[in-house]
N, C-alpha and C positions, 0 to 999 in steps of 0.2 A: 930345591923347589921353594917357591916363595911362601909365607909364609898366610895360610888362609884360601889357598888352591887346593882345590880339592885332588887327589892323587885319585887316577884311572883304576876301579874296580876290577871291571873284565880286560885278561890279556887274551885276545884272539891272535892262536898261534899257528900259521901256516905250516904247515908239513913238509911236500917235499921240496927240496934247494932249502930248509930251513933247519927241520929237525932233523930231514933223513937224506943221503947223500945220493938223490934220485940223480940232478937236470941232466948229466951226462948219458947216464942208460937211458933214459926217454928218448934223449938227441937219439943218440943212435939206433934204436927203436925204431922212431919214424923214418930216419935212413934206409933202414931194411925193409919195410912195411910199404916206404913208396918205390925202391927198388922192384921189391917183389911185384909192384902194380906196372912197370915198364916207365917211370920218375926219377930221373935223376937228379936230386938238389944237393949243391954244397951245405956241409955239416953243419958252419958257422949260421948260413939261414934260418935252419932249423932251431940252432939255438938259443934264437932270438926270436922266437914265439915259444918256447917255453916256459909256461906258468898263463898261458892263455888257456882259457877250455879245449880241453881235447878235440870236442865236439866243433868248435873252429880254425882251429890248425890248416885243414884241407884247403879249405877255401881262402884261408888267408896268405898259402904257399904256391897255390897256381891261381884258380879263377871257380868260380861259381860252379860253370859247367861241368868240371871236373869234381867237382866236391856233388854234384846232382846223380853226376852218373858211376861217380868208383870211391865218393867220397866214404861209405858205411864199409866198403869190403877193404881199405885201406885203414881205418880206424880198426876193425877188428882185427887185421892183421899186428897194428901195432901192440894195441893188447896182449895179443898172443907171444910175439917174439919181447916185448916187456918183461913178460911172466916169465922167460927162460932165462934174465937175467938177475932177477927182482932178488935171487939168493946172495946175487953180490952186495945188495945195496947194505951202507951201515949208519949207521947214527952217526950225527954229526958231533963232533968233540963239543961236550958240553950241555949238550940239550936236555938230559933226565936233569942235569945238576939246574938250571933255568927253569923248568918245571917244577921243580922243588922249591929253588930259593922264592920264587913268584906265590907257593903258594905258603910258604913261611909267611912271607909279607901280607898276607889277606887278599891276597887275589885271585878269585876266581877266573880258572883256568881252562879253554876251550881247543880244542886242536880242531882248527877250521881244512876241511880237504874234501874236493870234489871227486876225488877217485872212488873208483867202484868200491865194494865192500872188502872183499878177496883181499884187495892194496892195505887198503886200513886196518885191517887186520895185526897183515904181517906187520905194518908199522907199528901198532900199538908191540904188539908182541917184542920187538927191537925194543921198544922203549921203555919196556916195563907198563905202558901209559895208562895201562886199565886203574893201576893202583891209586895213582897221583892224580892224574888227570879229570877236571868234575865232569865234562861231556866231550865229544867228538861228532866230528858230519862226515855224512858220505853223497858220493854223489845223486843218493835217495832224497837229497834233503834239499837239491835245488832245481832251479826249472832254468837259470840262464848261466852260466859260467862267464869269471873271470872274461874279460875286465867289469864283467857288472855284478853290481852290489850283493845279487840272490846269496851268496856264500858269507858270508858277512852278515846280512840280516840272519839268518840262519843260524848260526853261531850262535850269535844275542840270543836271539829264539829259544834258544836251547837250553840256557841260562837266566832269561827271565832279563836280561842284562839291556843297557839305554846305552846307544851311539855316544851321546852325551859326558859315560862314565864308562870309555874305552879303548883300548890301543891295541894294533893289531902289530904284528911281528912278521914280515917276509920278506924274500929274496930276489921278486921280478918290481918291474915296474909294473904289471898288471895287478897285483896285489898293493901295491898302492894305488891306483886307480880306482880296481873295487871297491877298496875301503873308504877312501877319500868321496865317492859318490855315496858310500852308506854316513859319512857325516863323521869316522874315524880315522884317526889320526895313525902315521905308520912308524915305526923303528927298521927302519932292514939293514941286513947283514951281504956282506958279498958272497957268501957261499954258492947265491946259483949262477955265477958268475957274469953278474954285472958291474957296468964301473961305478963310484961312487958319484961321479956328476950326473950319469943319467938315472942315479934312483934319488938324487936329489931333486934335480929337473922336472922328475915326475910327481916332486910333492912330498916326499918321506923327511917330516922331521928330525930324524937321524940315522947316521950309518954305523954300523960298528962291522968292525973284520969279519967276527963272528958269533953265533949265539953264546960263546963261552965267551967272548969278550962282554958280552952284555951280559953275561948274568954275573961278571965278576966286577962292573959299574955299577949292577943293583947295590953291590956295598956301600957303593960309593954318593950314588945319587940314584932316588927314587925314579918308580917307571911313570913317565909322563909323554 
């Protein structure tokens, strides 16, 4: 980094497709949840609004109408057959060691996630995250999800922290959109299985493989 640039304070770190190896069990999740509602969508559709707010998913996979009148009993379904997978999910290669090395370096550390509390939890739990970790969100903590800013502001929030002196870490292009509308800048990894031109396209100042490729670049060049 050049030499008189201020290096980014807070790393706001998205959760799932980042730290923990959700976006597959949600895909299929919502597969099952819209199943159960009489919905058939190709899997790949689905996983291509993953890392969108939940609470938009319905309406953004058929039409308004549908999201008015079966959109809350298909979200709760999804929920539910979630939870009977959720013991599968595992931490991504690297991600406590990223949480650590991040906060070696003086950065204050946020795990930004709008899922329910139950979710965050067990993530924390997976990650050790209570220990390392200075705050976490849940989806108590915002009023509009992904792709808008509420989760993002939120984070800082939480931290006391300035868009300004920030960078955020995640896996969809809606997570660079959020952040990029809250005035922060993004790093993402392909883990929630997006390609590298469309998380570029969408504005993310960098890609890496994975969060263990990037915390094994923190040796090498500061988070900016």
């Amino acid at each position: 980094m050049a030499s008189g640039v201020q290096q980014p304070t807070v790393a706001i770190l998205d959760v799932d497709g980042t730290l923990v190896d959700t976006n597959y069990h949600h895909t299929l999740a919502w597969f099952r949840a819209f199943c159960r509602h009489g919905i058939v969508l190709p899997l790949w559709r689905i996983h291509r609004h993953i890392g969108m707010g939940g609470d938009q998913v319905v309406a953004a996979l058929t039409d308004e109408r549908t999201d008015q009148e079966r959109g809350d009993d298909i979200r709760a379904s999804e929920s539910e057959l979630y939870f009977e997978l959720i013991e599968e999910v595992q931490p991504m290669q690297g991600s406590r060691e990223l949480i650590e090395a991040l906060r070696r370096r003086g950065h204050t550390v946020v795990l930004a996630s709008s899922a329910k509390e139950a979710e965050i939890d067990h993530y924390l739990d997976l990650l050790d995250g209570r220990e390392i970790a200075d705050a976490w969100t849940t989806s108590a903590d915002v009023e509009s999800t992904k792709p808008a800013p509420d989760l993002v502001h939120a984070a800082l929030e939480r931290v006391d922290g300035s868009a300004n002196n920030a960078v955020m870490v995640g896996d969809t292009p809606w997570d660079v959109h959020a952040a990029s509308k809250a005035g922060v800048s993004t790093l993402a990894v392909l883990t929630g299985g997006f390609a590298i031109e469309e998380l570029e396209e969408s504005g993310a100042a960098g890609v890496f493989e994975s969060v263990a490729e990037l915390s094994n670049r923190l040796e090498e060049t500061p988070l900016r």
